[in-house]
HTML snippet that shows the backbone in 3Dmol.js (N, CA, C, O; Angstrom):
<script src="https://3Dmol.org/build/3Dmol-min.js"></script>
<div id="view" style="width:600px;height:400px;position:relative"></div>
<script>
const pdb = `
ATOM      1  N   UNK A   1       0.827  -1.182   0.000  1.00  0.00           N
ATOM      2  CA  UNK A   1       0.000   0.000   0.000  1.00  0.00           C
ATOM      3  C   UNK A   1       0.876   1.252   0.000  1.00  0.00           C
ATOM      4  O   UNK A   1       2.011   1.212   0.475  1.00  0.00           O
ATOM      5  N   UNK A   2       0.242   2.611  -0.647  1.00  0.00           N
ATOM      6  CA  UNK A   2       1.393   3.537  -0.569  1.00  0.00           C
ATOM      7  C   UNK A   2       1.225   3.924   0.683  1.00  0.00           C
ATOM      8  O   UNK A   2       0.226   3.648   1.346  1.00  0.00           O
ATOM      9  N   UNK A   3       2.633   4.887   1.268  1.00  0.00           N
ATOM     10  CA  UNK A   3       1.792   5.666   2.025  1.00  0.00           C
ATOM     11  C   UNK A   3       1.129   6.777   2.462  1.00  0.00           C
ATOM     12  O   UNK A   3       1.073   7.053   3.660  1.00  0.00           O
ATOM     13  N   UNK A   4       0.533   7.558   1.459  1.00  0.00           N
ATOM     14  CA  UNK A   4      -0.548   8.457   1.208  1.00  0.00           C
ATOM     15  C   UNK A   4      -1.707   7.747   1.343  1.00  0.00           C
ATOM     16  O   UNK A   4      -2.617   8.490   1.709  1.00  0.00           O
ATOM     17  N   UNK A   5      -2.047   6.605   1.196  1.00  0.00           N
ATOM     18  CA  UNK A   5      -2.991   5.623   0.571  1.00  0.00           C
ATOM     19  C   UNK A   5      -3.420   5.756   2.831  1.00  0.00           C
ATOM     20  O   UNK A   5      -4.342   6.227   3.497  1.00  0.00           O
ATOM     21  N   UNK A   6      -2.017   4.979   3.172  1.00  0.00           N
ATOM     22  CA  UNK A   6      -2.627   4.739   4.609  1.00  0.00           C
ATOM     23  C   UNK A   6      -2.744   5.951   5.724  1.00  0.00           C
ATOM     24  O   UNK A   6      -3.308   5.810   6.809  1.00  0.00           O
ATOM     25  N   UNK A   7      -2.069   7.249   5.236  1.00  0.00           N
ATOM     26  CA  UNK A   7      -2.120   8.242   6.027  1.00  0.00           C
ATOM     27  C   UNK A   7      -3.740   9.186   5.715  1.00  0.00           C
ATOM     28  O   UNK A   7      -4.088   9.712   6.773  1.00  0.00           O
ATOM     29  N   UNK A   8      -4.372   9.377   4.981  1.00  0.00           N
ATOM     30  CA  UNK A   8      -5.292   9.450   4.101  1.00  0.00           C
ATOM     31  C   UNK A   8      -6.504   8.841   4.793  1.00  0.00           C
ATOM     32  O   UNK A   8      -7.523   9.459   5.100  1.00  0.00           O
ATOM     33  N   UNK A   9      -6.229   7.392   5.023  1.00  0.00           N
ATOM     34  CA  UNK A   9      -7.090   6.075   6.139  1.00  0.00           C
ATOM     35  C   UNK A   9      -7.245   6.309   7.038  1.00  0.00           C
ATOM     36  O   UNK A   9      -8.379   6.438   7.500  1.00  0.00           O
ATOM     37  N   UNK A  10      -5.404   6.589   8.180  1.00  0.00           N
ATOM     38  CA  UNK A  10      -5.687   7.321   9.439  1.00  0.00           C
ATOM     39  C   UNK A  10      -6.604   8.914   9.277  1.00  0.00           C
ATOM     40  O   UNK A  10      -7.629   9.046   9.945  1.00  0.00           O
ATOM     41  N   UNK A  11      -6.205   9.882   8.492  1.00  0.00           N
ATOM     42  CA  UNK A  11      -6.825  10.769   8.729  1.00  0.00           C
ATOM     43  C   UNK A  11      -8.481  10.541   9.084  1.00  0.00           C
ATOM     44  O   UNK A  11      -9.128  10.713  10.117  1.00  0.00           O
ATOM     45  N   UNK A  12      -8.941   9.948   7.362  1.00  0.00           N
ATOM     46  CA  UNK A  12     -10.352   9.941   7.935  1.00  0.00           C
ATOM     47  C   UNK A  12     -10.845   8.830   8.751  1.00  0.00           C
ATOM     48  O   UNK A  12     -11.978   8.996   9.203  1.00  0.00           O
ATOM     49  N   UNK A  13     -10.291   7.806   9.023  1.00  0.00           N
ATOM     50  CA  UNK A  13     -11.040   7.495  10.862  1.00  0.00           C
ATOM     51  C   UNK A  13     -10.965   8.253  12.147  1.00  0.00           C
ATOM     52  O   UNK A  13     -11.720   8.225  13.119  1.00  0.00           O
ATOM     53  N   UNK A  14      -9.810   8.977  11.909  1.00  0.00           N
ATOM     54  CA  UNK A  14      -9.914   9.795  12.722  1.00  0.00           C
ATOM     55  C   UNK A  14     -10.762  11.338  12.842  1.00  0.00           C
ATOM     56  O   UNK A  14     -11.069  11.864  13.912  1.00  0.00           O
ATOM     57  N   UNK A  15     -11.034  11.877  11.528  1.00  0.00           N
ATOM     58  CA  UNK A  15     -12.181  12.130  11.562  1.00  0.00           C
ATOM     59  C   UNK A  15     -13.399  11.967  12.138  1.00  0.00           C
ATOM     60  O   UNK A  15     -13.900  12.620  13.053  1.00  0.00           O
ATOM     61  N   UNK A  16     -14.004  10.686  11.297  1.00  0.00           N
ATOM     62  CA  UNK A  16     -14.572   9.589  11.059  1.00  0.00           C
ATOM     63  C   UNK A  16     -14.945   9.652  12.736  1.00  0.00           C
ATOM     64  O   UNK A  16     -16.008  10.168  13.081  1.00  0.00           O
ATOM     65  N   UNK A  17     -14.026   9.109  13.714  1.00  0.00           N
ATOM     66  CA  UNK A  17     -14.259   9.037  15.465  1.00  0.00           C
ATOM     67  C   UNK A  17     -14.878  10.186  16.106  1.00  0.00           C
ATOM     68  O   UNK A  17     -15.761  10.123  16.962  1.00  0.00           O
ATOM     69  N   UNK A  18     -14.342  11.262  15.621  1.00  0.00           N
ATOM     70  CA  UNK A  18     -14.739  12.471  15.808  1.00  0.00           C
ATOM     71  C   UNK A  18     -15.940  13.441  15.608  1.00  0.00           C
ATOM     72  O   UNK A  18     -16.469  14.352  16.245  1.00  0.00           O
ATOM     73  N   UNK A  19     -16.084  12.918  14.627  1.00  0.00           N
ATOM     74  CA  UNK A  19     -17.944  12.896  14.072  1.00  0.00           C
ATOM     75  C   UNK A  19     -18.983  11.815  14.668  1.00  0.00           C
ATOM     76  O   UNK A  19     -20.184  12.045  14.812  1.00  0.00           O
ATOM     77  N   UNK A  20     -18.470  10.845  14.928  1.00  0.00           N
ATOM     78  CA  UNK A  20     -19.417   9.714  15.731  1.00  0.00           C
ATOM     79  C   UNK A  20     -19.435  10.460  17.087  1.00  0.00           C
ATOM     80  O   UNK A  20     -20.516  10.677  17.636  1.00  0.00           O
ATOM     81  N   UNK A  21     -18.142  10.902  17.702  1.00  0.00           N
ATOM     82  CA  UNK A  21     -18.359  11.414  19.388  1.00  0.00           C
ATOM     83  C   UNK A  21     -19.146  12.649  19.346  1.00  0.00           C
ATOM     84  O   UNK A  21     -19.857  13.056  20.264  1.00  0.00           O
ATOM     85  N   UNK A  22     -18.993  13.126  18.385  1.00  0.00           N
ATOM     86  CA  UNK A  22     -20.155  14.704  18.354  1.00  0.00           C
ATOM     87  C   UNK A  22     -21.515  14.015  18.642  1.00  0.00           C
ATOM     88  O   UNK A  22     -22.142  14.210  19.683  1.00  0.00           O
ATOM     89  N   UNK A  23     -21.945  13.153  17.591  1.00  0.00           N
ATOM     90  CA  UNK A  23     -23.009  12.212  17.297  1.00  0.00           C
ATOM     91  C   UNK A  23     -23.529  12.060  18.661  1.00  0.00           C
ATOM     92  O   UNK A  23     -24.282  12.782  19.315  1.00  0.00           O
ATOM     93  N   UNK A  24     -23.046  11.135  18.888  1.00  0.00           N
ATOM     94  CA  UNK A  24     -22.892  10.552  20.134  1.00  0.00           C
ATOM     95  C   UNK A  24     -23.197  11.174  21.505  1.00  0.00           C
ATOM     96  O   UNK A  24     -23.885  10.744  22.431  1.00  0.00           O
ATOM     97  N   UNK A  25     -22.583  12.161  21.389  1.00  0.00           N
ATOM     98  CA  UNK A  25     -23.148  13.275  22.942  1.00  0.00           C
ATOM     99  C   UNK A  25     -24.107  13.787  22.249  1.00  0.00           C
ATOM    100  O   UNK A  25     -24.693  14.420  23.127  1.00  0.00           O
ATOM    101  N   UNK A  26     -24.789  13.995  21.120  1.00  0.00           N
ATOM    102  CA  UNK A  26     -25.815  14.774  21.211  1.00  0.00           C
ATOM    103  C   UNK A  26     -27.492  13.739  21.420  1.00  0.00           C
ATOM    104  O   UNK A  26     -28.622  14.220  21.329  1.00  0.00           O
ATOM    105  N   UNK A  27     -27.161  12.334  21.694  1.00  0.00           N
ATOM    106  CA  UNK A  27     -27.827  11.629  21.778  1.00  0.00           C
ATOM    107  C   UNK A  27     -28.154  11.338  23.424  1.00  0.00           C
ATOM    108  O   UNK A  27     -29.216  11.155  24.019  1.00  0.00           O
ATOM    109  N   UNK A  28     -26.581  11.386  23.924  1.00  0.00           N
ATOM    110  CA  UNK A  28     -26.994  11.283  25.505  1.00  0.00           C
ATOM    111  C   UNK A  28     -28.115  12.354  26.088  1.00  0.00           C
ATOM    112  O   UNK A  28     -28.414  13.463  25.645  1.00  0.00           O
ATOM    113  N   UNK A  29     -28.627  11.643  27.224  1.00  0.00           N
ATOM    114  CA  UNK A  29     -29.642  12.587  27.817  1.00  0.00           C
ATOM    115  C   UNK A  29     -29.232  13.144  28.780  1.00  0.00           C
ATOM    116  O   UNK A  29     -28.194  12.840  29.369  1.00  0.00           O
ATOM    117  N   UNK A  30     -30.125  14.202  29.132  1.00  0.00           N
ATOM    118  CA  UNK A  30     -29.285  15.321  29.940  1.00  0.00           C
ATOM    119  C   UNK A  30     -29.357  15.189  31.351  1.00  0.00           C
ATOM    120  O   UNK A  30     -28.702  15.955  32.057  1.00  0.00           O
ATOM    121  N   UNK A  31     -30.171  14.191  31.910  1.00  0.00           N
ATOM    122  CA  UNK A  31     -30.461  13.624  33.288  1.00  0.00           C
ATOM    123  C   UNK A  31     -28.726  12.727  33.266  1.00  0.00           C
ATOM    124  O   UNK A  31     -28.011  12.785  34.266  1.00  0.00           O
ATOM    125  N   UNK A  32     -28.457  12.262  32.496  1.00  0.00           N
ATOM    126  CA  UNK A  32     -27.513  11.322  32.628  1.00  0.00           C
ATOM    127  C   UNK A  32     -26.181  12.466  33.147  1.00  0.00           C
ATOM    128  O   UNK A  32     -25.740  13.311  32.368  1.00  0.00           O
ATOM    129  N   UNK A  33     -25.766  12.333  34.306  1.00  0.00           N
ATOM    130  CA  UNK A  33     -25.069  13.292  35.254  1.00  0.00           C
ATOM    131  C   UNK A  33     -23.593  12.722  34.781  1.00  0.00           C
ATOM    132  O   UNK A  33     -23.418  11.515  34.943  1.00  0.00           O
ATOM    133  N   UNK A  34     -22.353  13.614  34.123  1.00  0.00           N
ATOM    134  CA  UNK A  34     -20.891  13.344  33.928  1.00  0.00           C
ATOM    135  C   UNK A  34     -20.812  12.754  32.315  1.00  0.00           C
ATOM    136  O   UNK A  34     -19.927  13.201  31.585  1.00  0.00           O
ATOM    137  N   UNK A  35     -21.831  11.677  31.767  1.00  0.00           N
ATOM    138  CA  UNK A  35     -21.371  11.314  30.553  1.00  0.00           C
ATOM    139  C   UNK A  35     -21.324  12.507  29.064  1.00  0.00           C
ATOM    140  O   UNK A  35     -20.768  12.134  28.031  1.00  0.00           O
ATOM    141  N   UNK A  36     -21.752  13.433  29.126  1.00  0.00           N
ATOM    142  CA  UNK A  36     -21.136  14.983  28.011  1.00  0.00           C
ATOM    143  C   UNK A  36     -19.665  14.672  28.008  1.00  0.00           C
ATOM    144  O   UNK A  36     -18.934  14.219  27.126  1.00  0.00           O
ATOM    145  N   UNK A  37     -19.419  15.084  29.377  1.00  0.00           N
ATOM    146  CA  UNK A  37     -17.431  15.329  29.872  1.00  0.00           C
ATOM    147  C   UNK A  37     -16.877  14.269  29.097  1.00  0.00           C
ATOM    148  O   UNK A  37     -16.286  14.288  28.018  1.00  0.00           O
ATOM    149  N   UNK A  38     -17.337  12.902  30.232  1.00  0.00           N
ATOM    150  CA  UNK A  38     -16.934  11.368  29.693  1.00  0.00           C
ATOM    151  C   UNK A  38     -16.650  11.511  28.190  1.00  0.00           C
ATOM    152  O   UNK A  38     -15.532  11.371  27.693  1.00  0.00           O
ATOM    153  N   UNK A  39     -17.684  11.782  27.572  1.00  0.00           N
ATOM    154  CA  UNK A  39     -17.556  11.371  26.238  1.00  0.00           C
ATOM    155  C   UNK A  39     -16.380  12.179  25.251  1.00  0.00           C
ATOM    156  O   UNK A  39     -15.565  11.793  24.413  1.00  0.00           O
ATOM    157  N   UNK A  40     -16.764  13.524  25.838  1.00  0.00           N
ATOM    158  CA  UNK A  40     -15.610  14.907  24.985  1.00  0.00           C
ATOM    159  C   UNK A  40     -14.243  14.318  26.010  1.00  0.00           C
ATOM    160  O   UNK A  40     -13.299  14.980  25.578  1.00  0.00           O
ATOM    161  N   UNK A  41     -13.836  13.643  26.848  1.00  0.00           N
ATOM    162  CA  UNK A  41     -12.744  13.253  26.774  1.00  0.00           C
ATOM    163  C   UNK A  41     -12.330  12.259  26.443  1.00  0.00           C
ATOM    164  O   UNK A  41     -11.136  12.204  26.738  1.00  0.00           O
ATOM    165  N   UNK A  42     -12.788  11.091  25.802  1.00  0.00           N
ATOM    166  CA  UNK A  42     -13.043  10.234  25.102  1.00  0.00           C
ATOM    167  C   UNK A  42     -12.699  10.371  23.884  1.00  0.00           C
ATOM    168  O   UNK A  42     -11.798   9.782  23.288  1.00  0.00           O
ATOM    169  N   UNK A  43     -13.617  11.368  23.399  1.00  0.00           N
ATOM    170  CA  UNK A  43     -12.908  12.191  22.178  1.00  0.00           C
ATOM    171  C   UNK A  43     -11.771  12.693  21.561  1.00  0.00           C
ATOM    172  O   UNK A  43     -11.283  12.661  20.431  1.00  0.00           O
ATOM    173  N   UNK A  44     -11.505  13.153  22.614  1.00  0.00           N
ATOM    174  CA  UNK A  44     -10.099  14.211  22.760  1.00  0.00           C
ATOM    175  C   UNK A  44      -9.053  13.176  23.264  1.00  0.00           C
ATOM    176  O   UNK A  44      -7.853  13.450  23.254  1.00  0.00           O
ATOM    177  N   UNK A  45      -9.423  12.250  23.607  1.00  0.00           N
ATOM    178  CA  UNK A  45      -7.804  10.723  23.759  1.00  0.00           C
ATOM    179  C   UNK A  45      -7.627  10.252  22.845  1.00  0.00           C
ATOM    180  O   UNK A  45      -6.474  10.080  22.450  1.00  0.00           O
ATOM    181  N   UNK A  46      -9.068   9.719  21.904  1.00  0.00           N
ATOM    182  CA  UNK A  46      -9.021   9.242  20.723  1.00  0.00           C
ATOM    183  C   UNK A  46      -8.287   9.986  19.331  1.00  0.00           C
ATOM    184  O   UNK A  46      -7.674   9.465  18.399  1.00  0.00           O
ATOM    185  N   UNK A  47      -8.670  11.613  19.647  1.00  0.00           N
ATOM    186  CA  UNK A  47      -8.007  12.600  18.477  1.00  0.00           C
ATOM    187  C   UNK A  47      -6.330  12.193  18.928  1.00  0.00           C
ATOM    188  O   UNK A  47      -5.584  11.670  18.099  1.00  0.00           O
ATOM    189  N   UNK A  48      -5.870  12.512  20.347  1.00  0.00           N
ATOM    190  CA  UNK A  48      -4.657  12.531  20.282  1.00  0.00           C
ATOM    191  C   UNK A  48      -3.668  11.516  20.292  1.00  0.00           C
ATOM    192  O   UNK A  48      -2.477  11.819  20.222  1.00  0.00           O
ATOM    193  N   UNK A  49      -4.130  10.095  20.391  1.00  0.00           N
ATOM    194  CA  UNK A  49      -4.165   9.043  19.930  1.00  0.00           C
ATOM    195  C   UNK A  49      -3.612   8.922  18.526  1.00  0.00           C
ATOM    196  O   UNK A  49      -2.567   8.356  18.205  1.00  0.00           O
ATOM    197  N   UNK A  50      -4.414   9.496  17.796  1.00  0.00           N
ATOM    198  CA  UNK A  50      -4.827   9.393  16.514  1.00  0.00           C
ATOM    199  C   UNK A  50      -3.397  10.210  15.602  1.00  0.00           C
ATOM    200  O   UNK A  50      -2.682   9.766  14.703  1.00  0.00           O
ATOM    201  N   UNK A  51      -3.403  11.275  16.160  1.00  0.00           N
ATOM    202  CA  UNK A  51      -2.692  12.773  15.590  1.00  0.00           C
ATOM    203  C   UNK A  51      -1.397  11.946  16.106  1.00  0.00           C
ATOM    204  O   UNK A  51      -0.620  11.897  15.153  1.00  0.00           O
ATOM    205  N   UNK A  52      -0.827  11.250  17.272  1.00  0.00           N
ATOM    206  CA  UNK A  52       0.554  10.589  17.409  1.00  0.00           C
ATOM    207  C   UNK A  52       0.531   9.931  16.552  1.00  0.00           C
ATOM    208  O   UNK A  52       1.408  10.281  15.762  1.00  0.00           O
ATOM    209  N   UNK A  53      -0.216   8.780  16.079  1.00  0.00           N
ATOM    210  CA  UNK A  53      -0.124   7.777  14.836  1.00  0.00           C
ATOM    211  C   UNK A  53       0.120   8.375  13.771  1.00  0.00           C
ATOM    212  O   UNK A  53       0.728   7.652  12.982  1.00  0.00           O
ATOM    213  N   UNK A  54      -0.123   9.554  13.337  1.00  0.00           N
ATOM    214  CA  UNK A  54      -0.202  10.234  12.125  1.00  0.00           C
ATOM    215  C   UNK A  54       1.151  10.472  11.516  1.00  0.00           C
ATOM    216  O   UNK A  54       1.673  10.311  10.413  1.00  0.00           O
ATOM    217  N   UNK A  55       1.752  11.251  13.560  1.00  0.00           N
ATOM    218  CA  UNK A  55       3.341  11.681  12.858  1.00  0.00           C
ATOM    219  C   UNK A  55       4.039  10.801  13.064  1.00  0.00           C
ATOM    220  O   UNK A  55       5.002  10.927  12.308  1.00  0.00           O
ATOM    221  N   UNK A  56       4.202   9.407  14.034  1.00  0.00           N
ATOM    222  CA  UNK A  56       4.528   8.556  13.500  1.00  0.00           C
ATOM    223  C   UNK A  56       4.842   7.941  12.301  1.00  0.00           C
ATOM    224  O   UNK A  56       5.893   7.423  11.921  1.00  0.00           O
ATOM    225  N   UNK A  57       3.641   8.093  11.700  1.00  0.00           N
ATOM    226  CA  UNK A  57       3.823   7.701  10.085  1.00  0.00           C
ATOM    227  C   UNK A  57       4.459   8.134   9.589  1.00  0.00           C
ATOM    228  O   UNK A  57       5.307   7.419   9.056  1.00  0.00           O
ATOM    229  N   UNK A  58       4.544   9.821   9.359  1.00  0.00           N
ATOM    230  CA  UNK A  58       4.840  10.513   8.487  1.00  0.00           C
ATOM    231  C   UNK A  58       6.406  10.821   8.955  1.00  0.00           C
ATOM    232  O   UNK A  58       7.230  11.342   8.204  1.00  0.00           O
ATOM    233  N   UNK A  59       6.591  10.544   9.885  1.00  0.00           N
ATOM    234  CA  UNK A  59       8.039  10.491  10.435  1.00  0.00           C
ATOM    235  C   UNK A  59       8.606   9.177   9.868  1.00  0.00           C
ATOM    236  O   UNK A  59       9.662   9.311   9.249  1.00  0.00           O
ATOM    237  N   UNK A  60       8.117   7.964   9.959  1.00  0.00           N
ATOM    238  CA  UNK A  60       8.377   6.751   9.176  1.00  0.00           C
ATOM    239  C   UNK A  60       8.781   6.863   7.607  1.00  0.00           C
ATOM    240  O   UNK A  60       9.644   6.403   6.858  1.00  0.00           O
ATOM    241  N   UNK A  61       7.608   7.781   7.532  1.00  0.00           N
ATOM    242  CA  UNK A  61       7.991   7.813   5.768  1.00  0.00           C
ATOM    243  C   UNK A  61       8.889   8.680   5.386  1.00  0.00           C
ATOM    244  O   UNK A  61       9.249   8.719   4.209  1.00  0.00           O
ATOM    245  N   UNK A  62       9.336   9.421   6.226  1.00  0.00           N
ATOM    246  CA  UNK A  62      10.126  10.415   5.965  1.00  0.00           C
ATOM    247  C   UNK A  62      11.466   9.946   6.192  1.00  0.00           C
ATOM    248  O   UNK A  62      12.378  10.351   5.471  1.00  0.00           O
ATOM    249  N   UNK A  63      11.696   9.038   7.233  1.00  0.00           N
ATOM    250  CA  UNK A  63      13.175   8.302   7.343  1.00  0.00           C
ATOM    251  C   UNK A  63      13.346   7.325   5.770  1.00  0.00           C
ATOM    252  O   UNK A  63      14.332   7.256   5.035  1.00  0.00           O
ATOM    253  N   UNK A  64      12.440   6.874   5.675  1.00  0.00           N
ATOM    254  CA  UNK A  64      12.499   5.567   4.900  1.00  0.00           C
ATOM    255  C   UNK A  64      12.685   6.204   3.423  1.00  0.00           C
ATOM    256  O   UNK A  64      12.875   5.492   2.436  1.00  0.00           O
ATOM    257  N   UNK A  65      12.606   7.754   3.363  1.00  0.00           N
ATOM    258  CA  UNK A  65      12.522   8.275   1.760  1.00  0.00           C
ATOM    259  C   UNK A  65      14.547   8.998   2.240  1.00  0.00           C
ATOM    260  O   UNK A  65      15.592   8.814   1.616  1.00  0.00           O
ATOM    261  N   UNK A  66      14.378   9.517   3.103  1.00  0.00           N
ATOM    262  CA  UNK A  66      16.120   9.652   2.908  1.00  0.00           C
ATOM    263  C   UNK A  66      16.707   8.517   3.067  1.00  0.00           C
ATOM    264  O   UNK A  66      17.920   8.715   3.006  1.00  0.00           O
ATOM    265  N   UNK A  67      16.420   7.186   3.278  1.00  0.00           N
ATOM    266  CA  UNK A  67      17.139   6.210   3.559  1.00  0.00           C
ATOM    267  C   UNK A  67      17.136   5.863   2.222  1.00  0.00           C
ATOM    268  O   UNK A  67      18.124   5.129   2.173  1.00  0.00           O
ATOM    269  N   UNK A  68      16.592   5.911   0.888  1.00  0.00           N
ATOM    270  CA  UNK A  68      16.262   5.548  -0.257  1.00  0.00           C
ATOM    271  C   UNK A  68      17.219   6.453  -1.105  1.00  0.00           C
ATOM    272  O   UNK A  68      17.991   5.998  -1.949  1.00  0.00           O
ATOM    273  N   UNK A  69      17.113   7.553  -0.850  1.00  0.00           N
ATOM    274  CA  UNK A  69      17.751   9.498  -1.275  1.00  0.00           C
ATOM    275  C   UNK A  69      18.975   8.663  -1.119  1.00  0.00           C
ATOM    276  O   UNK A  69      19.487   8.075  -2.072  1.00  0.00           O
ATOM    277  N   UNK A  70      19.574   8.606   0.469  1.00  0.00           N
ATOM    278  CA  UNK A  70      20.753   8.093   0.273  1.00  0.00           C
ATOM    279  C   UNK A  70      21.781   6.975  -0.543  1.00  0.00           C
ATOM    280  O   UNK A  70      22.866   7.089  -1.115  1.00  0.00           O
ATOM    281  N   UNK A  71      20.952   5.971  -0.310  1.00  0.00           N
ATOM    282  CA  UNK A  71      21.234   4.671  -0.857  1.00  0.00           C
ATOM    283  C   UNK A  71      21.506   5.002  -2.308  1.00  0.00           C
ATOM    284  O   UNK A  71      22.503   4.492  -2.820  1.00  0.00           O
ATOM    285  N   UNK A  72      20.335   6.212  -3.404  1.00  0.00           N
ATOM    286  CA  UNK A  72      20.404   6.146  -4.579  1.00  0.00           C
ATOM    287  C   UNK A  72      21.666   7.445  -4.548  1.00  0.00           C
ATOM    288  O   UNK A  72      22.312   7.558  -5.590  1.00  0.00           O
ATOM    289  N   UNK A  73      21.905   8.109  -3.741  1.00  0.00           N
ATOM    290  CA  UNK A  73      23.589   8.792  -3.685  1.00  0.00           C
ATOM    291  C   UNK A  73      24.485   8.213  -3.948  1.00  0.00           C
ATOM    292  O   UNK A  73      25.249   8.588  -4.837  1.00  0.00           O
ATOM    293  N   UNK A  74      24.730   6.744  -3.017  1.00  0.00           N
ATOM    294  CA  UNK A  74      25.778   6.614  -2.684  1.00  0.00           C
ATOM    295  C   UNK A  74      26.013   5.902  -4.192  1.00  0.00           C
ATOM    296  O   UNK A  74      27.102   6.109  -4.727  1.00  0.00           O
ATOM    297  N   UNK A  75      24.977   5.031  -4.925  1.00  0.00           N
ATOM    298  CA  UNK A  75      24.819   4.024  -5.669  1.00  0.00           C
ATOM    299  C   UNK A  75      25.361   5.233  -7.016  1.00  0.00           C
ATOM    300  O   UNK A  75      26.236   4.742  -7.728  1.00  0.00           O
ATOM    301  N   UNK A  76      25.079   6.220  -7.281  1.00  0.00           N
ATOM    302  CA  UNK A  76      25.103   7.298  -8.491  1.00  0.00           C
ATOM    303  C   UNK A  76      26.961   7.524  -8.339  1.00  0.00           C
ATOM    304  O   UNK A  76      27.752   7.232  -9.235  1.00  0.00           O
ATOM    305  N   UNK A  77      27.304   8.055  -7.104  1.00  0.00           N
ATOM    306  CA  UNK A  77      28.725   8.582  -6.663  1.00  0.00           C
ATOM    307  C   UNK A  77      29.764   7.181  -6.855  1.00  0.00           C
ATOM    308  O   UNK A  77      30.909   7.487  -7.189  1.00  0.00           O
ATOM    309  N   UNK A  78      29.525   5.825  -6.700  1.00  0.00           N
ATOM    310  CA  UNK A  78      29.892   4.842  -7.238  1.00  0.00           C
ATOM    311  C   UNK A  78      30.126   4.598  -8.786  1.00  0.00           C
ATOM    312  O   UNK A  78      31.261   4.325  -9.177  1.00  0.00           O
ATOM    313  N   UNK A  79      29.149   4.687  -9.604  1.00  0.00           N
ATOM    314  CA  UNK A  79      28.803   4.700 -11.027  1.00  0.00           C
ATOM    315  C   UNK A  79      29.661   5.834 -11.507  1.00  0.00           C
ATOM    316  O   UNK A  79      30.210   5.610 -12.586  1.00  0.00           O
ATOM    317  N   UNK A  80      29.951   7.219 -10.851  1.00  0.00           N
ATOM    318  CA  UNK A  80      30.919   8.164 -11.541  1.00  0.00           C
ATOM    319  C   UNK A  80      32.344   7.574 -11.426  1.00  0.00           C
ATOM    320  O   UNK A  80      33.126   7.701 -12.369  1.00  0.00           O
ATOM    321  N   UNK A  81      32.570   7.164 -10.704  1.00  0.00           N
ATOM    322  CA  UNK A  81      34.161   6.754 -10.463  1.00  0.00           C
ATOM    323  C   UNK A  81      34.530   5.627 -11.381  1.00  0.00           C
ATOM    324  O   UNK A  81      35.671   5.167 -11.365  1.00  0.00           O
TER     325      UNK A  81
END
`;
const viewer = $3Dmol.createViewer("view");
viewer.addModel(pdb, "pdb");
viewer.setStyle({}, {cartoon: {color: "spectrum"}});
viewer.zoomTo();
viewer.render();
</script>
């Protein structure tokens, strides 16, 4: 898979979570005493959860493209000599 393809995926589930928890508290009832909070922090673990996985990735892909940059350096600076 590329990875635009899977960062793209994380984004919108994470979205995706974020729109269900809106959803979601606007369904709870208002007698129900603490679950609003519960839920918007629920929310907000899941976003930041989410947003670490992201740069994870993009930190992943970002090693793994100079590790490639390099490799095709060293492989070019070989071929001149």
């Amino acid at each position: 898979m590329n990875f635009f393809f899977k960062s793209a995926v994380v984004a919108v589930a994470a979205f995706g979570c974020g729109l269900a928890g809106v959803i979601v508290q606007s369904f709870v009832p208002a007698f129900v005493e603490g679950a609003r909070p519960t839920i918007t922090a629920v929310v907000g673990l899941v976003s930041t959860l989410v947003s670490i996985v992201l740069g994870l990735l993009i930190s992943s892909t970002y090693n793994s493209f100079n590790a490639q940059q390099s490799d095709l350096q060293v492989a070019a600076s070989t071929l001149g000599h």
